[in-house]
C-alpha positions as CSV (number, residue, x, y, z in Angstrom):
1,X,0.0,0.0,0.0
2,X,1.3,3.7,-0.6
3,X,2.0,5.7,2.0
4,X,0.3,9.2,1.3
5,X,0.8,12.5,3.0
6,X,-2.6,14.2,2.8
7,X,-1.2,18.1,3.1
8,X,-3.5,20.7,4.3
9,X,-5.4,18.2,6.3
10,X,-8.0,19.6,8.7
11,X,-10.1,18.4,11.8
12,X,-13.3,19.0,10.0
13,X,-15.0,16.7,8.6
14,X,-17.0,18.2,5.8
15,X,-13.5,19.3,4.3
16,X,-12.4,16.7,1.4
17,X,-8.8,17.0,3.0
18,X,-10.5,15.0,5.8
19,X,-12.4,13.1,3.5
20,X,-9.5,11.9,1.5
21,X,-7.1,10.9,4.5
22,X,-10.4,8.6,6.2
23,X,-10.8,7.1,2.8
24,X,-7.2,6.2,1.9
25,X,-7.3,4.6,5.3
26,X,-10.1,3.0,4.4
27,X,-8.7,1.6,1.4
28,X,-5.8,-0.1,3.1
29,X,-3.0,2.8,2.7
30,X,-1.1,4.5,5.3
31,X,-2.1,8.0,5.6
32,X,-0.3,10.8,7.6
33,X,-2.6,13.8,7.8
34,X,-0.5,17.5,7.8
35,X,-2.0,20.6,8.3
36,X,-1.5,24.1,10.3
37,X,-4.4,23.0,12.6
38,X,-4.2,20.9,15.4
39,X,-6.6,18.1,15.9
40,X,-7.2,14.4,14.3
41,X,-8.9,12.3,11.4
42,X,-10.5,9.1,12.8
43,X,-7.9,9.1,15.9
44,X,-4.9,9.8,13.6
45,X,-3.0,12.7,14.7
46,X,-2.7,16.0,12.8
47,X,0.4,16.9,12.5
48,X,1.7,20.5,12.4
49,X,4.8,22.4,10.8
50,X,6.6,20.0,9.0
51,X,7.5,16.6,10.1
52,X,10.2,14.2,8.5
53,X,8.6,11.6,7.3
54,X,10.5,8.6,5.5
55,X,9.4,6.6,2.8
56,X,6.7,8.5,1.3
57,X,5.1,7.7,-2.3
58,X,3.0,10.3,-2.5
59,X,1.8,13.7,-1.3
60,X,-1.9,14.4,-2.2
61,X,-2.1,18.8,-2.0
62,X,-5.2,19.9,-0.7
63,X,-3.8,23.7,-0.3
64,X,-4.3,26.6,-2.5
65,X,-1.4,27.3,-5.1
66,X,-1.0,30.4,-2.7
67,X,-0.1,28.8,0.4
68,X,2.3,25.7,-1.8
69,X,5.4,28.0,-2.2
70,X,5.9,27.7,1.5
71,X,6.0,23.8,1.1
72,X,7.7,23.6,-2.0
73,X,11.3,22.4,-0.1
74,X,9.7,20.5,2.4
75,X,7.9,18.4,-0.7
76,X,10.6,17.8,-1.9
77,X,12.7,16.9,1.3
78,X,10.1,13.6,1.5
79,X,11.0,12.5,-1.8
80,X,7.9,11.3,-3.1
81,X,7.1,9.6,-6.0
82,X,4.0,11.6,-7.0
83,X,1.9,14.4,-6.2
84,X,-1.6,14.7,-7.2
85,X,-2.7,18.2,-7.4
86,X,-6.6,17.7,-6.3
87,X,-9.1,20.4,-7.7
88,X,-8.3,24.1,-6.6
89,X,-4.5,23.0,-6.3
90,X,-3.0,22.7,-9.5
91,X,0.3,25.1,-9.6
92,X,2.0,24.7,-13.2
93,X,5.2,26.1,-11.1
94,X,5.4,23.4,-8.4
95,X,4.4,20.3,-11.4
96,X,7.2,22.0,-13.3
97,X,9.5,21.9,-10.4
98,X,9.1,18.3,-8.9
99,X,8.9,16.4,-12.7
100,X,12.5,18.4,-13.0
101,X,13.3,16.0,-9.7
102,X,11.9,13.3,-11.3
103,X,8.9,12.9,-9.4
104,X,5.3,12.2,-11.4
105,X,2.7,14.6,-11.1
106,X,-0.8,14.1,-11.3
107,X,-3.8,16.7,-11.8
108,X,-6.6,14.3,-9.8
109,X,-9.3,13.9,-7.4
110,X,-7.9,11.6,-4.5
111,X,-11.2,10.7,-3.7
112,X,-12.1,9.6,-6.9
113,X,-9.0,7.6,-8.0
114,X,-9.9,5.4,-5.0
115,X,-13.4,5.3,-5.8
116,X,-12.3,3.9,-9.4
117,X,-9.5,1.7,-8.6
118,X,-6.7,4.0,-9.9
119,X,-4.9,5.0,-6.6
């Protein structure tokens, strides 16, 4: 199973950050929900700032192209081997930037790669 960051995750559960990290659970994969606010998904810690985290295939984005710039080294410092840009996220600079590291980008809908089998 892939081991997913879910980046911008929140405590609420009506946002599709939330949403995405329950499901990808659901589905059998590891995820590690990251956000700026404190709380949890399903009993799973939130964690703040940015926390090393080894062995990471891929980062899902559920922040705005404004707020990505700030995470661009830190993306790249897990060395993952994809990042889906999830409606609302997509950032021609950043996609440019990590297929230049060699990592595959993907203009997606977590939630509905899962749903389809595609993950």
């Amino acid at each position: 199973m892939k081991k997913t960051v879910v980046l911008g995750a929140t405590p609420n559960p009506s946002r599709y950050a939330y949403l995405a990290a329950k499901k990808l659970r659901a589905f059998g994969h590891e995820a590690i929900p990251v956000g700026i606010r404190k709380g949890e998904i399903e009993g799973v810690p939130i964690q703040n700032g940015q926390p090393d985290i080894k062995d990471v295939d891929t980062v899902t984005l559920y922040l705005n192209p404004e707020h990505q710039r700030d995470y661009y080294d830190y993306i790249f410092s897990l060395q993952p081997k994809r990042v889906i840009f999830n409606p609302g996220t997509e950032n021609p600079e950043l996609m440019r930037l990590a297929s230049e590291k060699g990592i595959e980008t993907e203009v997606a809908c977590t939630l509905v790669l899962l749903s389809v089998g595609n993950y």
